[in-house]
N, C-alpha and C positions, 0 to 999 in steps of 0.2 A: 620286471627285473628280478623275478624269482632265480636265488642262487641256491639250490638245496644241496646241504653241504652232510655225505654221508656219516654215517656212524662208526666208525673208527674207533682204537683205546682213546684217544683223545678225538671227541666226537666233531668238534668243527676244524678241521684240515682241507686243507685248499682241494677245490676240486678241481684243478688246472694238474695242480700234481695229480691226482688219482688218475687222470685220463690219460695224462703221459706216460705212466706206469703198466698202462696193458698189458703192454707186450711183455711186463717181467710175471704175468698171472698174476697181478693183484687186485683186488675186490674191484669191480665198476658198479656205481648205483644205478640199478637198470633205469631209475626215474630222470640219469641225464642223459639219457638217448632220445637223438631224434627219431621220429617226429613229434615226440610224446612232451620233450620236453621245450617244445613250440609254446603249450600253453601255458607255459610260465612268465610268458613275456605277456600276452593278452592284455591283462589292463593296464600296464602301462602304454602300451599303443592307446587303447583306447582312450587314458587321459588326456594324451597328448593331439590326439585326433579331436577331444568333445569343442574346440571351437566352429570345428567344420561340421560335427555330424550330432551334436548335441547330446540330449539326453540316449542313442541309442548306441553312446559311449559307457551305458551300463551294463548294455548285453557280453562286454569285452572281460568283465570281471568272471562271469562263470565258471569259463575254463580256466583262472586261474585260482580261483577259491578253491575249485576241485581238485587242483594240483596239486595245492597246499596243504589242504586237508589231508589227501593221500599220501605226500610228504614226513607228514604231521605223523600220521598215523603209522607208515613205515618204520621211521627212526625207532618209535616206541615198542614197535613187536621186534622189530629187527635188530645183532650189532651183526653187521655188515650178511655173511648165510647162514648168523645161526638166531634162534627162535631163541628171545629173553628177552621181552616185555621188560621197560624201564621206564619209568614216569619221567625220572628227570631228565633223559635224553630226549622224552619226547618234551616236557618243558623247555629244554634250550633249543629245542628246536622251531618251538611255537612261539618262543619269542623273537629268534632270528627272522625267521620268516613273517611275525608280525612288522619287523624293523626295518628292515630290510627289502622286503617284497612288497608292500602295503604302505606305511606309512612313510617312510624317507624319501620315499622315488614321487611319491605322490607329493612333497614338499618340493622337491626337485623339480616336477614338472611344473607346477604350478609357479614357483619362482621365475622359471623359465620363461613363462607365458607374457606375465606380465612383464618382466625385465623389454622381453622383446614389443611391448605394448608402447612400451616409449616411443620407440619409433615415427610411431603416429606423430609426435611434434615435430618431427623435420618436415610436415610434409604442409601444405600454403597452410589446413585448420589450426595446426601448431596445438594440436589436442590429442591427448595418448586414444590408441587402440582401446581399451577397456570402457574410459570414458564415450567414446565414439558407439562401443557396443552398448553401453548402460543408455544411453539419448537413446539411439534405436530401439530400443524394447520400450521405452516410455514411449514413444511412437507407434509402436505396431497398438500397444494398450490403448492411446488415448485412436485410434483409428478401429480397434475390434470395439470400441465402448459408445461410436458412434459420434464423436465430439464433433468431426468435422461436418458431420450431414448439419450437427446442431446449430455449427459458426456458420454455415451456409449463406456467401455473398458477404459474413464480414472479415475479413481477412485479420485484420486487424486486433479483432477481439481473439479470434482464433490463436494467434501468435501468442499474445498475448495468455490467455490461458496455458499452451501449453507452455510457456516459459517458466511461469508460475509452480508449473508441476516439475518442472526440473529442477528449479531454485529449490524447491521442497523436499525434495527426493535426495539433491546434494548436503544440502543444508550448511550453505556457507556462512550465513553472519553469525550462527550458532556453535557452529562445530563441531555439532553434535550426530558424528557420523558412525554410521556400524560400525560393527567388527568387520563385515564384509567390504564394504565400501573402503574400508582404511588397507586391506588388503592389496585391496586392486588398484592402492596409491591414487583414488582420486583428487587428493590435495594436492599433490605436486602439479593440478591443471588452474591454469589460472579463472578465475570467475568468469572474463572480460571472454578470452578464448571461447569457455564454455558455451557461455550465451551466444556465442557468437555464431558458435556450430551448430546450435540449436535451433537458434531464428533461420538458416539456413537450412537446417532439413525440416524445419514445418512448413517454410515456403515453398521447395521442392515438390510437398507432397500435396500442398493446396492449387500449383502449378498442375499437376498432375492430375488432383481431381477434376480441375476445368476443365484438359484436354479431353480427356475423357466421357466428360456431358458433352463435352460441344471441340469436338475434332474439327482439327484445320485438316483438311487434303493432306498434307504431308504428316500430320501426325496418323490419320487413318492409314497409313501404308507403313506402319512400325511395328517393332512385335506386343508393345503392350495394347496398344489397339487391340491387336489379335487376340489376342490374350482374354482380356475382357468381351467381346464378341461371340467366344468362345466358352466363356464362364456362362452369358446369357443362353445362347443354345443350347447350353447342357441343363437348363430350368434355372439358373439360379434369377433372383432379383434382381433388381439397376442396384440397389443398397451392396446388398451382398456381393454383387460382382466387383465394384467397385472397390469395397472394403478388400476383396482380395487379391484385386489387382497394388494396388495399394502396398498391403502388407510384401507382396511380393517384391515391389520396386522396393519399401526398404530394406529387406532382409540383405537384395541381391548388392546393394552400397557395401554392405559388409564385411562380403566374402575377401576380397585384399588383403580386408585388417585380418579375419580368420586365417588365413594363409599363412601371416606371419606369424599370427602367436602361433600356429600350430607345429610350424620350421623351430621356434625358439623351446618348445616344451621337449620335442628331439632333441635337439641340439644340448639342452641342461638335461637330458637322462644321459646321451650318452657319455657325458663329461662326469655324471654322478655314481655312475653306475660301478665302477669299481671301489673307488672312494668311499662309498657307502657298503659296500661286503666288507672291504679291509677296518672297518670303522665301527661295525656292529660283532664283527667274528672273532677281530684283538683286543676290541677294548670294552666294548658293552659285555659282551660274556666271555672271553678270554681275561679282562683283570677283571671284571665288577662281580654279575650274577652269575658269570657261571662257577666260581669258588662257593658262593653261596648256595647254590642250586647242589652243588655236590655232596653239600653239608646235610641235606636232608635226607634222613632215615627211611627209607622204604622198602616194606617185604618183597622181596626179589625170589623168579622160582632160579629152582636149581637144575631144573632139567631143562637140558638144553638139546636143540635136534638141528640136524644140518635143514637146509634148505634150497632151493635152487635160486643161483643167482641170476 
């Protein structure tokens, strides 16, 4: 939600006005034309997107860091076609666009995410989205580390362990939860629920490794069969094929709960997204910094040359 707001006598001026104003020849910042100015949105997409597509919701920053940089760097050579380099234009600009583009949208989405992670309680586990995702990743972990080859025929013990590492990981009779953890509101999940969810996906996937060693007829005609069948053909081990069979079945329980936080991280940018321009451009540096930013003394040249806009 890159909103880069030209250089003007009064540098932050709406740029909904400046684009309505063409027609009367008045300045257009060439950097909000499309297609160019596509990559200003980039990582917000891509935040909004990181429950479905993960970490390679960091390639989606690129083109906006570059935008912004260029932005950044525009404002300060530039006021509107004429060449006069200004530090502090480009400072209210690198803070808008820090506010603005970067860090508020990035609160926005994330708010969003989680808000819509609740969800998860209406549904029979009665345990939010996030929660639901943190169990899973403590699953695929205790399945890449080998636990289950280890519990191997005790089912029992196995549950048992891994509940242990969730109690641990939550850390309910202590309280003593992250920063992160507190974020993603795992308290508002009850203990009772948790567990509960829990003993259910370790069983699911202790369920699943049996099939797997030892297929019934109709489990042999499914895709995870296949799947696994297919792992071994291609060289893998029984171990390793299995672990990845495995991990796959849990990942794919997931994707619902991604769906939704991913609908809710949209849904809180686009409800954010002007509210946050009007909220960084009037009052963060329209009353605060940017009087103060004005106040500072800096050798300015004097020659000044058209340029093309």
């Amino acid at each position: 939600m890159i909103s880069p707001i030209g250089a003007q006598k009064t540098v932050f001026k709406s740029n909904q006005k400046r684009a309505d104003k063409t027609e009367d020849n008045n300045y257009q910042d060439p950097l909000l034309k499309w297609p160019l100015r596509g990559a200003a949105f980039s990582n917000e997409v891509g935040e909004a997107l990181r429950p479905m597509i993960g970490n390679t919701a960091n390639l989606f920053w690129v083109p906006a860091l570059l935008y912004i940089g260029a932005d950044v760097y525009d404002k300060y050579k530039n006021n509107e076609t004429e060449y006069s380099p200004d530090s502090r234009r480009c400072l209210k600009q690198a803070v808008f666009q820090g506010l603005a583009s970067i860090f508020l949208p990035l609160i926005a989405v994330t708010a969003g995410q989680d808000m819509f992670s609740q969800i998860g309680k209406l549904g029979e586990d009665k345990v939010s989205i996030n929660t639901k995702e943190h169990i899973s990743k403590l699953a695929e972990d205790f399945i890449k580390n080998g636990k289950m080859r280890a519990f191997d025929s005790r089912d029992e013990e196995c549950t048992k362990e891994f509940l242990n590492i969730v109690s641990d990981s939550l850390d309910y009779k202590q309280q003593k939860k992250s920063l992160k953890n507190s974020l993603k509101i795992f308290r508002w999940d009850s203990e009772k629920n948790v567990n509960k969810y829990a003993t259910k996906t370790i069983t699911d996937l202790i369920q699943m490794r049996k099939n797997l060693l030892n297929p019934t007829t109709e489990f042999k005609s499914g895709d995870w069969y296949s799947s696994y069948i297919k792992a071994l053909n291609a060289g893998q081990t029984e171990s390793v094929a299995v672990k990845s069979v495995l991990k796959n079945f849990q990942k794919s329980k997931m994707m619902k709960g991604k769906f939704v936080k991913t609908l809710g991280g949209f849904i809180a940018l686009g409800l954010a997204i002007k509210p946050i321009d009007t909220f960084v451009e009037h009052v963060v540096i329209g009353k605060y910094l940017g009087p103060s930013i004005d106040k500072i003394k800096v050798p300015t040249k004097t020659n000044k040359n058209k340029i093309s806009s």
